[in-house]
N, C-alpha and C positions, 0 to 999 in steps of 0.2 A: 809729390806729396800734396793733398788736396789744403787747400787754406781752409782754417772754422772759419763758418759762417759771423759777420760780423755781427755785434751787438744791435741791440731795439733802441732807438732812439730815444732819447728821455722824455721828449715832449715832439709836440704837431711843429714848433718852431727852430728845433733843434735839427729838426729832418729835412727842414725846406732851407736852414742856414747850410748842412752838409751836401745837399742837391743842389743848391746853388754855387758850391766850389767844385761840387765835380762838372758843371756843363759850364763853366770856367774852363778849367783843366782840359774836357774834352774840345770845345769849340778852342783852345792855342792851337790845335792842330800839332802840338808836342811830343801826347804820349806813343807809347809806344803800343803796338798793338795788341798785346797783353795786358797792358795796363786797360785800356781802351775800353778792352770786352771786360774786365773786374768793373769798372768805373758804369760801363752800361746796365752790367747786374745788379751792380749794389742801387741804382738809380731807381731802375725797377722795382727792388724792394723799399727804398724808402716813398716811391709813388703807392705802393700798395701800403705800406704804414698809414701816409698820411688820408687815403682815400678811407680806410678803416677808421679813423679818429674822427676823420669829418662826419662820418654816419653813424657812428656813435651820438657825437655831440648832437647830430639832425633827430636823434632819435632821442636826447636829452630836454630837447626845447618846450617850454612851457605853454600853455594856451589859457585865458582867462577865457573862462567858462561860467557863466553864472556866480562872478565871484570867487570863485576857486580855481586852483592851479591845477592843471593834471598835465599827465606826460599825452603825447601825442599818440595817435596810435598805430601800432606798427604796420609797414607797408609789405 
C-alpha cells in the first residue's frame, strides 16, 4: 500500500530543520534501505519546497526607485 504523500512544511525554516534530521539519519549509515530511499524523496521535496520560497521571497524584494518601493521585475 503506497504511503500519502507527506505534508507542506509550515515555513522555509521548518524544511531546513526536517532536512537537517533526515541527512543526520541518512549519513549514521543506520537506515534501512527503504527507509533510505523515503528519506531521499522526502529530501527532495522539501529542497524543491525551500528552492520555491526562496524565489518567491527573490521575487518579493523591494528596490528604492526614485523614492518609491516597487517589486522587482520578474525574470
Amino acid at each position: 500500500m503506497p504511503k500519502s504523500p507527506a505534508a507542506e512544511p509550515k515555513s522555509f525554516e521548518a524544511a531546513l530543520a526536517e532536512l537537517d534530521q533526515l541527512v543526520e539519519k541518512m549519513e549514521s549509515g543506520q537506515l534501512p534501505l527503504e527507509e533510505s530511499l523515503s528519506a531521499y524523496q522526502r529530501g527532495t521535496e522539501l529542497l524543491k519546497f525551500c528552492d520555491r520560497v526562496l524565489k518567491d521571497a527573490e521575487q518579493k524584494i523591494k528596490v528604492l526607485d526614485a523614492g518609491e518601493l516597487k517589486d522587482l521585475p520578474p525574470q
